[in-house]
Each structure stands twice: as C-alpha cells, then as structure tokens.
C-alpha positions as CSV (number, residue, x, y, z in Angstrom):
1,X,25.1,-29.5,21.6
2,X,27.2,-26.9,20.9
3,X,28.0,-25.7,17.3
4,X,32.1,-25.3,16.6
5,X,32.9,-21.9,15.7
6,X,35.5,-23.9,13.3
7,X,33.4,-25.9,11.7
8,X,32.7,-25.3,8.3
9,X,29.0,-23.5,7.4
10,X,26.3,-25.3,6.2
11,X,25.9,-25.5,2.6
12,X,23.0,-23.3,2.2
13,X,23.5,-20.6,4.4
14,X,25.3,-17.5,3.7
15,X,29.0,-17.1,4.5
16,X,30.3,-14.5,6.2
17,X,29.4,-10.8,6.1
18,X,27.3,-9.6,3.3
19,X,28.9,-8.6,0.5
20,X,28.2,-8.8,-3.2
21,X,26.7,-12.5,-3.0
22,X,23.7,-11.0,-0.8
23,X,23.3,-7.8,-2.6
24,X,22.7,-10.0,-6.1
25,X,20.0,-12.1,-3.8
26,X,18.6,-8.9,-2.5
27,X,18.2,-7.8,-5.7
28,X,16.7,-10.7,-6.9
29,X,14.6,-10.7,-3.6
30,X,13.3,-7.3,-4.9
31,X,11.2,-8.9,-8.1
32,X,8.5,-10.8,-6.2
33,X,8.6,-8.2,-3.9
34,X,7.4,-5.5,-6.5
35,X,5.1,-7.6,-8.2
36,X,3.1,-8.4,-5.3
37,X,3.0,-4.5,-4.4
38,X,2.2,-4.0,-8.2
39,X,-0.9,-6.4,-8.2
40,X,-2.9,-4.4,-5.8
41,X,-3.1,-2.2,-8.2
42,X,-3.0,-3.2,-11.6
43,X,-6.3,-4.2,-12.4
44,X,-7.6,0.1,-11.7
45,X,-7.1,0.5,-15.5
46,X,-8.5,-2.8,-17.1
47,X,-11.6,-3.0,-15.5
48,X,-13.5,-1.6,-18.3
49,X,-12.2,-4.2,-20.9
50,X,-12.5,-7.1,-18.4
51,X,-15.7,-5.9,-17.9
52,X,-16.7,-6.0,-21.8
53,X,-15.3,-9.4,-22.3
54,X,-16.0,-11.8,-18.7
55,X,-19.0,-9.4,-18.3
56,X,-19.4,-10.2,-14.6
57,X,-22.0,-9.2,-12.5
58,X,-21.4,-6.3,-9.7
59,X,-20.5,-8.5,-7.4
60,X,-18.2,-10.5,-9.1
61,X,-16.3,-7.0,-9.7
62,X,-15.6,-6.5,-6.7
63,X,-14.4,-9.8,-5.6
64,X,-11.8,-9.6,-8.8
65,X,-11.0,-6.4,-6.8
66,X,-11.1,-7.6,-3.3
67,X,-10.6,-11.3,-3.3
68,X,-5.9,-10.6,-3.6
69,X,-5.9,-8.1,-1.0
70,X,-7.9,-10.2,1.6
71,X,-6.7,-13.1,0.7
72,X,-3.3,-12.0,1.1
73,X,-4.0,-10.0,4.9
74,X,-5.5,-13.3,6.2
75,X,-2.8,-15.6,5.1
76,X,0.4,-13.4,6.2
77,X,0.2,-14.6,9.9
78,X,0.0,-18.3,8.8
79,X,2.7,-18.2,5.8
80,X,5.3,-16.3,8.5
81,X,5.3,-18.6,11.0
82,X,4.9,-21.6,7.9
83,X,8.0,-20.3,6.6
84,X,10.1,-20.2,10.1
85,X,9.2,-24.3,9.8
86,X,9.7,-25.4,6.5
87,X,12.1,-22.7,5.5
88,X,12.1,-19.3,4.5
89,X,13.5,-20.1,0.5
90,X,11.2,-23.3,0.0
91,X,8.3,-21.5,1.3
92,X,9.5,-18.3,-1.6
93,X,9.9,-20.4,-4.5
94,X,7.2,-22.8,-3.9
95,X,5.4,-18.9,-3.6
96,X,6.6,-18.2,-6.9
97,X,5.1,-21.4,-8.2
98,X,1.8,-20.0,-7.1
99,X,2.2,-16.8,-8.1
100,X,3.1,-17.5,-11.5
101,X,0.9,-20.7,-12.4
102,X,-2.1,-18.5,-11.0
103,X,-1.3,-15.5,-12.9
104,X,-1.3,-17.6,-16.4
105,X,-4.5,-18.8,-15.8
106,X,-5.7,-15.2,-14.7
107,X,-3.9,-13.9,-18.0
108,X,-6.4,-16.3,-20.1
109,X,-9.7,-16.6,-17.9
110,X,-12.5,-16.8,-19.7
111,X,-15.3,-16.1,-17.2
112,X,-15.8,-14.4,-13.8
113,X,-15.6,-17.3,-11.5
114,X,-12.4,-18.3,-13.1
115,X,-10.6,-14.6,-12.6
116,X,-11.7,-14.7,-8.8
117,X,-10.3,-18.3,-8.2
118,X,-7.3,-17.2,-10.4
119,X,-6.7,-13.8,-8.2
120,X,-7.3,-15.8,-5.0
121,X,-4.4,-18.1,-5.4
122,X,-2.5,-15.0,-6.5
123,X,-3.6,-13.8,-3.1
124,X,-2.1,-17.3,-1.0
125,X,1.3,-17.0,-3.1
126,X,1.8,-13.2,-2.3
127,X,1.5,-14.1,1.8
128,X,4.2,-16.5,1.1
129,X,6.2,-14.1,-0.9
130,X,5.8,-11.1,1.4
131,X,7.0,-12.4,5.1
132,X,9.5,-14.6,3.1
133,X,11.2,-11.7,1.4
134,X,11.5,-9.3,4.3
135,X,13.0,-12.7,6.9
136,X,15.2,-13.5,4.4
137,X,16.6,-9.9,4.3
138,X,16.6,-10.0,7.9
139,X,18.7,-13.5,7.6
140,X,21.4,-12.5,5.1
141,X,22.1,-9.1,6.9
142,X,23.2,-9.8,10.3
143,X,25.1,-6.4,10.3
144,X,23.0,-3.5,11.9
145,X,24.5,-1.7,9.4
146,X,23.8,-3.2,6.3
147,X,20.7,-5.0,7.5
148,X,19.4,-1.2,8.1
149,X,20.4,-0.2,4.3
150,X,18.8,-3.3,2.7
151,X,15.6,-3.1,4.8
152,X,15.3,0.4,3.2
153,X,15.5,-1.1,-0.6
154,X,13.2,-2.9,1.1
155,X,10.3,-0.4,2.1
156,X,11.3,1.4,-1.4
157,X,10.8,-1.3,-3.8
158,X,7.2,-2.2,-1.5
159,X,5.9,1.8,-1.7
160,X,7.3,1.8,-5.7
161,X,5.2,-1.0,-6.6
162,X,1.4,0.5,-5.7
163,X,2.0,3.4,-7.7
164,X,4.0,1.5,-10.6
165,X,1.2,-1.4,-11.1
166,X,-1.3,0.6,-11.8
167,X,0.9,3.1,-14.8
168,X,1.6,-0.4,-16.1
169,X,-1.9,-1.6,-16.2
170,X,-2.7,1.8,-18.2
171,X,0.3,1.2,-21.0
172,X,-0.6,-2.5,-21.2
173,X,-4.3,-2.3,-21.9
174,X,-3.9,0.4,-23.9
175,X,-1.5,-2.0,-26.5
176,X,-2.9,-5.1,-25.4
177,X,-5.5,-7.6,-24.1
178,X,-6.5,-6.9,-20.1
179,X,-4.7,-10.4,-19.7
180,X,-1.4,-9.7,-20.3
181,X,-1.3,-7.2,-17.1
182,X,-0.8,-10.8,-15.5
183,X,1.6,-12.0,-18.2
184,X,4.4,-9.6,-16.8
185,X,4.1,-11.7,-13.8
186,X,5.6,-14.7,-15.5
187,X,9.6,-14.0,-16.6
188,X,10.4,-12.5,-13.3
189,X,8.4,-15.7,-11.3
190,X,10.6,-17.8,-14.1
191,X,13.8,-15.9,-12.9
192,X,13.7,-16.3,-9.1
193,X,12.6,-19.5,-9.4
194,X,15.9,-19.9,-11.7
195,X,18.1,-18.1,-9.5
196,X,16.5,-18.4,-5.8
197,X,18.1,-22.1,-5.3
198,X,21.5,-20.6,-6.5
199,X,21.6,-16.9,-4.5
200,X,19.6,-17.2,-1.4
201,X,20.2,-18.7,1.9
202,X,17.7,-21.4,3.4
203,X,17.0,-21.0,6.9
204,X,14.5,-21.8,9.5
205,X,14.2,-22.2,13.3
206,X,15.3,-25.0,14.0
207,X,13.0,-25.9,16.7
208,X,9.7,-24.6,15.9
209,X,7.5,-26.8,18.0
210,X,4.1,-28.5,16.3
211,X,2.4,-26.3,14.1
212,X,-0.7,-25.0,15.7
213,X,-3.5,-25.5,13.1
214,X,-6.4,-24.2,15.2
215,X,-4.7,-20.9,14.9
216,X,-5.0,-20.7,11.3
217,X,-8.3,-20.1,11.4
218,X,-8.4,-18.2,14.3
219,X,-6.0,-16.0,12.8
220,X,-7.9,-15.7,9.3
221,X,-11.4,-15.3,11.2
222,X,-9.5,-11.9,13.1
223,X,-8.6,-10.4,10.3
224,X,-10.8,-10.7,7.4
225,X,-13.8,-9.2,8.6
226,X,-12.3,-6.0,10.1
227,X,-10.3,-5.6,6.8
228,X,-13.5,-6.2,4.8
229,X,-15.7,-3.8,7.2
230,X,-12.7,-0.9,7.3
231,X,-12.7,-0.9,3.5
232,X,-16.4,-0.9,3.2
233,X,-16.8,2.1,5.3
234,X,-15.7,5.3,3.8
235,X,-18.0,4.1,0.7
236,X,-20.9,2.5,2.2
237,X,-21.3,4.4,5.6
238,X,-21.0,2.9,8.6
239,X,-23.6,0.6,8.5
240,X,-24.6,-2.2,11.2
241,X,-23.6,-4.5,8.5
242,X,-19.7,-2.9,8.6
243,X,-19.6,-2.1,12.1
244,X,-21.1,-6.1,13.2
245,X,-17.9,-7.3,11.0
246,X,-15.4,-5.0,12.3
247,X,-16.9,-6.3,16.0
248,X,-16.7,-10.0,14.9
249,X,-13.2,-9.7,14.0
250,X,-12.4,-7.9,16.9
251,X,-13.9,-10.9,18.9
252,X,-12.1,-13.3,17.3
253,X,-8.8,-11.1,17.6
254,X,-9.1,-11.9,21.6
255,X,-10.1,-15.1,20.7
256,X,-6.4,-15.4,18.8
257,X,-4.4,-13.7,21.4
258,X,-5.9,-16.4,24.1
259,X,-4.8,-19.0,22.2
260,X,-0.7,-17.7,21.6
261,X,-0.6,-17.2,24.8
262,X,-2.1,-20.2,26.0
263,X,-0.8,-22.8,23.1
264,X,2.6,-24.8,24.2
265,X,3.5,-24.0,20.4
266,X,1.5,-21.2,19.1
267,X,2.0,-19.7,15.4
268,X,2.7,-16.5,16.9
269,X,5.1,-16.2,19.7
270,X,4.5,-14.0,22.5
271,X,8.0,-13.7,23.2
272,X,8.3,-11.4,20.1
273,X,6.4,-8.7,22.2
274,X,9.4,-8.6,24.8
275,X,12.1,-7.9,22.4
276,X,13.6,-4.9,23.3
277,X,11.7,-2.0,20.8
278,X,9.1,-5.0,18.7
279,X,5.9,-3.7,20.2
280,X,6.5,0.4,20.0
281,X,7.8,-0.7,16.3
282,X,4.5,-2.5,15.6
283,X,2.7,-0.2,16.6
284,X,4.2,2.8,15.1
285,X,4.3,1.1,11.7
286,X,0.7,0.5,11.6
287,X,0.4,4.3,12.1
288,X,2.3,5.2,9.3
289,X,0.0,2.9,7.3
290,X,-2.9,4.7,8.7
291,X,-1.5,8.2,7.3
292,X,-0.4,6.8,3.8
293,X,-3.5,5.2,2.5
294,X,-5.4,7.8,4.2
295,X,-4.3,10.1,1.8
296,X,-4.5,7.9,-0.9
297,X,-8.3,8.0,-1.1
298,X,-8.8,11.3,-1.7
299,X,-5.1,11.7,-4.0
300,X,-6.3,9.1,-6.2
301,X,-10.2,10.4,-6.7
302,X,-8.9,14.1,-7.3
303,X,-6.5,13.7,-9.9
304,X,-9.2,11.8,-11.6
305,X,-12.9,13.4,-10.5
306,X,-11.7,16.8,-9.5
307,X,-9.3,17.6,-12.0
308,X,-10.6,15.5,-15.0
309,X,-7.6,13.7,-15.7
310,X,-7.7,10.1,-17.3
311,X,-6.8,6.9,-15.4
312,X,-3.7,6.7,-17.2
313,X,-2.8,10.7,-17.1
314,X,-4.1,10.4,-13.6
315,X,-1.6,7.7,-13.0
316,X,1.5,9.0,-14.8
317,X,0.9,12.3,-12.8
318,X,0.6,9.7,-9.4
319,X,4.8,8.8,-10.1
320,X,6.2,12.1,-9.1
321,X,5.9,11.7,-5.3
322,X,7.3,8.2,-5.7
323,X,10.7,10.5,-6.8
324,X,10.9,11.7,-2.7
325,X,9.7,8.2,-1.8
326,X,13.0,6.8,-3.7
327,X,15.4,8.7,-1.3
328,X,13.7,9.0,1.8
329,X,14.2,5.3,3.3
330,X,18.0,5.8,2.4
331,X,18.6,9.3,3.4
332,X,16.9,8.6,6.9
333,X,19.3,5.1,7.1
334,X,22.7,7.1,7.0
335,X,21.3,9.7,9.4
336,X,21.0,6.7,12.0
337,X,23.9,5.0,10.6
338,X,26.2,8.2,11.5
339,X,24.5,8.9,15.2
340,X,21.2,10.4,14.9
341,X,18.7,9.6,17.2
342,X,16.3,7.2,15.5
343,X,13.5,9.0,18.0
344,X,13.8,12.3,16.4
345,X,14.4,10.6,13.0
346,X,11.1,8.7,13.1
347,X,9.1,11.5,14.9
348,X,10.9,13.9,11.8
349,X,9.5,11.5,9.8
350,X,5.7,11.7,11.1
351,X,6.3,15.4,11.2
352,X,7.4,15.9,7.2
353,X,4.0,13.7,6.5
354,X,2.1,16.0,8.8
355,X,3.5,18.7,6.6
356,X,2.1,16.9,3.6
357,X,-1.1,16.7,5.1
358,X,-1.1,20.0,5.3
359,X,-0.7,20.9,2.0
360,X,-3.5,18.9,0.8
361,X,-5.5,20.9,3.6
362,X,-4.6,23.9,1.5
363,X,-5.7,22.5,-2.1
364,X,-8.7,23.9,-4.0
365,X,-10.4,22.3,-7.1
366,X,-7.5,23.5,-9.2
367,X,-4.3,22.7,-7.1
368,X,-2.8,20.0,-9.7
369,X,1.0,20.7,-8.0
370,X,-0.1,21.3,-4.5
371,X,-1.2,18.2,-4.6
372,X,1.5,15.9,-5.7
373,X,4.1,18.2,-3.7
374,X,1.5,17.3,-0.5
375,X,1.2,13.3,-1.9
376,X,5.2,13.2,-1.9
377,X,6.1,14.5,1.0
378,X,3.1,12.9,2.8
379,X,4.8,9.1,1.6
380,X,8.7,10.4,1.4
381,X,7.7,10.7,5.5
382,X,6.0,7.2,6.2
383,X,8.1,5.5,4.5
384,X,11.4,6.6,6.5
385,X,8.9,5.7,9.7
386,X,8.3,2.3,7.4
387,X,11.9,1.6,7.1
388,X,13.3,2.7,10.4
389,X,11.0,1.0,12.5
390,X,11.1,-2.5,10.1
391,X,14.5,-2.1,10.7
392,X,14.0,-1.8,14.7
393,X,11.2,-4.9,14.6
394,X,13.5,-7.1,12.7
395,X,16.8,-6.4,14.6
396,X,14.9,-6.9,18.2
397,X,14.1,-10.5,16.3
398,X,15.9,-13.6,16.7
399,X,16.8,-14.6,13.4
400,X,14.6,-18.4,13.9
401,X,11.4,-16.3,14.5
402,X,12.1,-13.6,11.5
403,X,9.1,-15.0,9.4
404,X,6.3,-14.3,12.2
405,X,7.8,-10.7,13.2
406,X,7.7,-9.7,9.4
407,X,4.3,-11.4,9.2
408,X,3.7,-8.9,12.0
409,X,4.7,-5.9,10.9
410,X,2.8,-6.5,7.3
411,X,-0.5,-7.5,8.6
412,X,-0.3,-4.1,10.9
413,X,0.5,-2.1,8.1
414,X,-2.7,-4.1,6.8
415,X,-4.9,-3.2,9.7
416,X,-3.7,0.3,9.6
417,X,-4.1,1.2,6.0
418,X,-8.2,0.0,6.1
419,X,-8.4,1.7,9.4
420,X,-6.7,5.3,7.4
421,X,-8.9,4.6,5.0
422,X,-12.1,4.2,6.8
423,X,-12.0,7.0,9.4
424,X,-10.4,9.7,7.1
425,X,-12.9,8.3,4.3
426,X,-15.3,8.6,7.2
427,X,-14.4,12.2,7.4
428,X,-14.2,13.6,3.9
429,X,-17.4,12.0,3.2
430,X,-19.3,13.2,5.7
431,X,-18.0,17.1,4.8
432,X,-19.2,16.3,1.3
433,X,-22.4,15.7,2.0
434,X,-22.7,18.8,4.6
435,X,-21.4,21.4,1.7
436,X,-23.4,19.4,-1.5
437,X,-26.6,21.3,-1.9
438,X,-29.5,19.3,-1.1
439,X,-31.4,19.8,-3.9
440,X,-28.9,17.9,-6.1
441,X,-30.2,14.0,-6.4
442,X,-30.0,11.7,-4.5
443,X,-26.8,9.6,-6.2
444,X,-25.4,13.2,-6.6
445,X,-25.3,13.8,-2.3
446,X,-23.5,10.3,-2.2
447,X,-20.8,10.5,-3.9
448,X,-18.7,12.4,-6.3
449,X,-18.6,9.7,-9.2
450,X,-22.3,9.9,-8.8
451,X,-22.8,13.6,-9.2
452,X,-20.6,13.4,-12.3
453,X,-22.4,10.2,-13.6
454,X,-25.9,12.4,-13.2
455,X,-24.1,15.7,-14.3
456,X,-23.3,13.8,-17.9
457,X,-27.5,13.0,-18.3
458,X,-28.5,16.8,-17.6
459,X,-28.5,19.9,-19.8
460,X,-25.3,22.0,-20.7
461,X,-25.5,24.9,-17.4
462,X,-27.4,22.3,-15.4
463,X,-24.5,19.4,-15.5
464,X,-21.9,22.3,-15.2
465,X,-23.2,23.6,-12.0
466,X,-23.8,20.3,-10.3
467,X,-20.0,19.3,-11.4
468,X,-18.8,22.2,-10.1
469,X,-20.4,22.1,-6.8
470,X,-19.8,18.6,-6.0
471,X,-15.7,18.9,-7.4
472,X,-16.0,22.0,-4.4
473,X,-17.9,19.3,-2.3
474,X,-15.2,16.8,-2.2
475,X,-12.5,19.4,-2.1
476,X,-13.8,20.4,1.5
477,X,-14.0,16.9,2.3
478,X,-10.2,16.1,1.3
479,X,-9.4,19.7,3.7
480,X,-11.3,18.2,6.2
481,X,-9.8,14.5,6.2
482,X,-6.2,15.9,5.6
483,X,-6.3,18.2,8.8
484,X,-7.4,15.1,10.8
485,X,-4.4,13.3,9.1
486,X,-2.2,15.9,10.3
487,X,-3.5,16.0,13.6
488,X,-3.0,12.0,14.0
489,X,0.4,11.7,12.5
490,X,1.8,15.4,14.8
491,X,0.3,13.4,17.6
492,X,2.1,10.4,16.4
493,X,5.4,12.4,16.5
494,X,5.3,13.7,19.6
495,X,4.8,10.5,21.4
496,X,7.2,8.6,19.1
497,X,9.8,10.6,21.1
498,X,8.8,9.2,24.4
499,X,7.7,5.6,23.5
500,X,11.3,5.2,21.4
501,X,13.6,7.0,24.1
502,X,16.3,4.7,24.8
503,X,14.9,2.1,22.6
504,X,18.0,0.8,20.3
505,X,18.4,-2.3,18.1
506,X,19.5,-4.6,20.4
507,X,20.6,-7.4,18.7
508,X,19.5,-11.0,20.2
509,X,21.3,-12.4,23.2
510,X,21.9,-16.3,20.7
511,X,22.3,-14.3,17.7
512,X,24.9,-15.9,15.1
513,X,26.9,-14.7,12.6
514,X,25.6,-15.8,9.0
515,X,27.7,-18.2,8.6
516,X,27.1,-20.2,11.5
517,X,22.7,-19.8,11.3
518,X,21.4,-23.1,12.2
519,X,19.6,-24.6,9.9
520,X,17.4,-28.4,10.1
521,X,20.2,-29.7,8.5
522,X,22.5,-27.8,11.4
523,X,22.4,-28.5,15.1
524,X,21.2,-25.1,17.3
525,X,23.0,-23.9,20.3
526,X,22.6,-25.4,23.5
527,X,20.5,-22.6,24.0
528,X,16.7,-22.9,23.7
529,X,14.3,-21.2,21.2
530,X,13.3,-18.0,22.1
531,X,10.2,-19.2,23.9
532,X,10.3,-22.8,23.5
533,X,11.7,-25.2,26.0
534,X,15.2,-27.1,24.7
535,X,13.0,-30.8,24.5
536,X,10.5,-29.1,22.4
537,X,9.3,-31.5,19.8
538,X,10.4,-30.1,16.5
539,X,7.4,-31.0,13.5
C-alpha cells in the first residue's frame, strides 16, 4: 500500500523540515543525554563518604563502580533494536522512569547491596536512553544538513558530560550528603518525562519482524566479559583470569554474529553492514574511542598522583580541554557542510589527536599546562572523528533501523575505549615498573597510588625519594603509552583517507521526508524493510 504524498502526517511525527519545533526537542533530548555521560563519573569524588557510611566491603566498591558501565554496554544492542519495535519515544521516557525511580533510591540507600541494585537499574535505563537519543536525532533531522549539525550537539553534550559529572560530584559532596549526587538526576528525568510526549516524534519500523530473544543473551554474553577483562588489565596485568574472559566473549561474539546472520529476524540486521560508508564508520569510531580513553588513564592519575592536586582541583583543572571539545564537532560540521572532504577532515581529525599525544609524550613530572594543552587537543580531535563519522553511520541508515545502528556505534565506542585503556594501560605500566627501582616494596613496583600509600608510612627523605622516583616512574610510563597512541591514531589517519575515498552520505533509497515517516499507526511503503521480506510478521 502506498502512502499519499497528500495525505496529512501522522499525529506524532514531525512535520516538515526541522526547524524550531526540533531544536526545542533536541535540546530537551540533550538532558538524559548528559546525565547518562555524567554518571560514569560522578561517584570518583564520593567514594570516601559512601565508604564511611554503607561501609562496603572491597568488592562491593567496585561493583558500585562497575556494575552502570557494564550494565549499560551489555544492554545497548538489546534496547536499540527494542526501541526500533516499540518505539524510539516510549522506549525514552519509559527510560526516564528508570533512570529517575532508580536514582532516588540510590540517593537514599542505606547499605551496599542496595547501592549496586540501585546503580544497576540506572545502568538498564541509560541503554534505553543512549540509542534512543541519538535515533531520535537521526529521525527528526532528515536534512544532511542539519542532521550533520545536531549529531554534533550531539557528540558535544556526550564528551561534556564525563568530565562535568565528576566536578559536580566534588561541589556536591563537599556541601552535601554523597546521595544527592543522584538527586540532580531527578528534575531533569521530571522534565523530559513532562515535555517528551509534547516535543518529540514517535517512530519505529514499522515492520520489525519477531523479536529475537535468544540474541539478548547472546549479545550480553559477547560483551560483558571482554569489557570486564579490557578494564581489568592495565591494573591487574594480564592475567589468565583477564585474558580467559576477553577469549569467552570473543567466542560468544561469533556465536552472535552466526545467529544475525542466520536468524529470519535477528536483533541486529546485517543489512546495516551494506549501507554505503556504516562499516568504515564503525570502525573508525571505535578507534577514536581507543585514543580518547587511552589518554584518559594516565590524564586523570597525573593531575592527581603526579602533580598532588585534589580530586576536586584535579577535576576543575580536567574542564579546560572540554573548551576545544565544545567547538570542534561544530567547526569540523561547516567544513563538510561547505565542501571539504570528510576524508581529510576525519584523517585531520586523527592527526590533531596525534598531535595531542604528542604533547603528553613531552610532559615531565611538572608539566601542569602541557598537559591539559595535550588532553584538549587529544579529545577536540576524536570528537570531530566522533561526530563526522556518527553523522556518516546514521545518514547510510534507514530511518526504521536507526535504533540498532546507534546501538552500534555506542557499543563500539564501548569496545574501543576498554581496549585504549587496556593496551596503553598495558604499556605505561609495564615502563613503570622497568624505570621503579627494585629495591622500593613490593606495593611501591605496582603501582603509583601504592608507592605513595608506602611513601606516607616512611621517614621524611625516605618517603621523598620513593615519591619522587615513582611520580618519574609513571611519567615514563605516560611517554611511553602516549607515543603508542600517536602511532595508532597517525596510522588511523592515513588509512582513514583510503578506506573513506568516495564514501559520502548517501541517503537511503525509501527514505521519507519527516513528515511522511511511517509509524505503527501509519501504513509503510510498498517497499519492504531493509532486510525483511514485505509478508514479514510484524510482533
């Protein structure tokens, strides 16, 4: 059945080209955004209150730590393709339900196991709020144009929000109970939940095929144990315990693959891999999150460790680069708007982070502005490769399947920030413990918070020469990991030319204006889905 071009649009989709209507929902599109990004990192400065009140075990600390951030990469997968079903703005505010139910009871926990249960759920609602946000940017922007701009807020607001949550965590705790670093959660949930219904589009495909529930697991079984081992790494070693899990996951990952390819509706569709410029995107992107939390590792520890700055000076001084961050996606959006050659533009990108790898090659143990000038132009330079190739990924999407592409694209960036951190960690650890001397103890030739933590139990020159030589210690480590980081992302620039030459946003052949996006409640084209035949069942 074909839709009438004259026929008036669907209640809830958007009408006509974007304009102020969508920017408003963009905008409002931007809170959960941030506040996912924020909660990765807002615990790093209440940890030792937390830990004074709930007084949890080791463990348990490191689940409140861990359990959002796994949680969150196993679920992306299955909440993108949920949300191309049941609808990209249910799937949001029921999300924000989540989100903001589970961060009241996380505000007020009053044990361990409460906290982790709390922080888990948070972890389900931000891998509905993550794929949801980005397809339903890619839905109300049909415009090349425009969708290029907004998907550059986009990458913004998601780099901001890391650095942000954890200056916010700092100034909270400092005036108030740990809790209430959840609290802040709760007016902006309140708000989109308030204003979602009115501003934003519904839309889904509207012939999904059955959902594939063997591949939920499949899916979650792939990627939390080479996140978990990838994270472990750089700290632990690589232990058979670390590399077994990486290997499992990896097993399973073929596992997955089999089954999309093999399932008559599988959650993720292979076709995605044939739009024109999807896979070199992927890939690229999950490069760019190699480099940026690469650096991260070592930024983060020598602010603090090296330079003796507080968590919240530490922080505070961590904002700065996000100033480059701020204009990079847009500057690098009007280049390709007016001509450029989004090749050289993403392999200028790889090449300005390169340049900020470099500069943290050239730090010593006092290097405070070296530093940050190498932090921001390290992340002003992934995250023009972040927005330009989202932007590529998205527009090489059909519009029914937008919630499993950006799915895609965040679990990559996933994959590839543990895998940064793991090898580079990799890297500057094993340089530390070359240039430590090996008479310092033993939790001294680990690590560098445990050469300070034996420094503060010895004698005034004692303590000041083992600080000293293990601040040098790691120094030579960060040289070390930063040169391979600039190798890896000069590399990446010089084959982003080739593996993008000729590659253009090409937008899909059934592509619809806004106005006329089928919804359930909207009869499709006479053309099939993507990849499913026109009697598939719809669920």
């Amino acid at each position: 059945m074909t839709t009438n071009p004259t026929s008036p649009p669907a209640p809830d989709t958007p009408r006509g080209p974007a304009g102020r209507r969508e920017w408003t929902a963009l905008g409002v599109l931007m809170l959960p955004l941030l506040l996912v990004s924020m909660d990765v990192s807002v615990l790093y400065f209440a940890v030792p209150a937390l830990s004074a009140d709930l007084e949890p075990s080791g463990t348990q600390l490191l689940w409140i730590f861990d359990i959002y951030a796994f949680v969150l990469a196993g679920l992306l997968m299955t909440m993108g393709s949920l949300g191309d079903r049941v609808g990209r703005r249910r799937l949001l505010l029921i999300g924000a339900a989540a989100f903001g139910a589970a961060s009241l009871v996380a505000a007020y926990a009053n044990s361990a196991e409460t906290l982790i249960a709390a922080r888990a759920v948070l972890g389900v609602g931000g891998a509905t709020l993550m794929p949801s946000t980005m397809a339903l940017t890619r839905t109300m922007f049909t415009d090349p144009g425009r969708r290029a701009k907004a998907i550059g807020i986009w990458s913004g607001v998601m780099a901001g929000g890391v650095a942000l949550g954890s200056v916010l965590s700092g100034v909270l705790v400092e005036h108030f109970w740990w809790g209430s670093v959840f609290l802040v959660n709760l007016p902006a949930m309140a708000l989109l939940l308030l204003l979602g219904p009115l501003l934003l589009p519904e839309s889904r495909n509207p012939a999904p095929g059955r959902f594939d529930l063997l591949s939920v697991p499949l899916s979650m079984a792939a990627v939390l144990p080479v996140i978990y081992g990838l994270k472990e790494i750089p700290s632990e070693g690589w232990n058979v315990r670390y590399v077994l899990s990486v290997t499992v996951g990896l097993l399973f990952a073929a596992l997955f693959v089999h089954r999309q390819r093999t399932a008559a509706s599988p959650l993720v569709s292979p076709a995605l891999f044939r739009g024109h410029g999807f896979t070199p995107a992927l890939v690229l992107n999950l490069v760019a999150a190699f480099g940026m939390l690469g650096s991260v590792y070592f930024t983060t520890q020598y602010l603090q460790s090296v330079l003796g700055k507080s968590s919240l000076e530490a922080a505070l001084w961590g904002l700065l680069p996000s100033v480059l961050v701020g204009v990079a996606a847009p500057v690098t959006t009007l280049l390709v708007r007016r001509g450029a050659n989004r090749a050289h533009v993403v392999s200028g990108g790889f090449a300005t982070a390169a340049c900020g790898y470099a500069l943290l090659a050239l730090a010593g143990t006092d290097s405070l502005w070296l530093v940050l000038a190498g932090a921001g132009i390290l992340a002003a330079g992934i995250v023009a490769v972040f927005a330009q190739m989202t932007d590529l990924a998205l527009g090489a999407t059909p519009v029914e399947r937008a919630g499993s592409a950006s799915s895609l694209l965040e679990t990559g960036q996933e994959f590839g920030g543990a895998l940064g951190m793991a090898t580079l960690g990799s890297i500057g650890t094993a340089l530390y413990h070359r240039e430590i001397p090996a008479t310092a103890p033993a939790p001294a030739r680990e690590t560098l918070g445990g050469a300070l933590a034996v420094a503060d139990q010895l004698p005034g020159p004692a303590a000041e020469s083992l600080r000293t030589a293990a601040r040098a210690a790691f120094t030579t480590g960060m040289q070390g990991a930063a040169t391979a980081g600039a190798v890896v992302l000069l590399t990446a620039a010089v084959l982003t030319v080739g593996a993008l030459r000729g590659v253009r946003v090409r937008e899909p052949a059934h592509e619809q204006p806004a106005h006329e996006q089928p919804t359930c409640d909207q009869p499709a084209r006479d053309q099939p889905s993507h990849d499913q035949p026109a009697a598939t069942t719809p669920s």
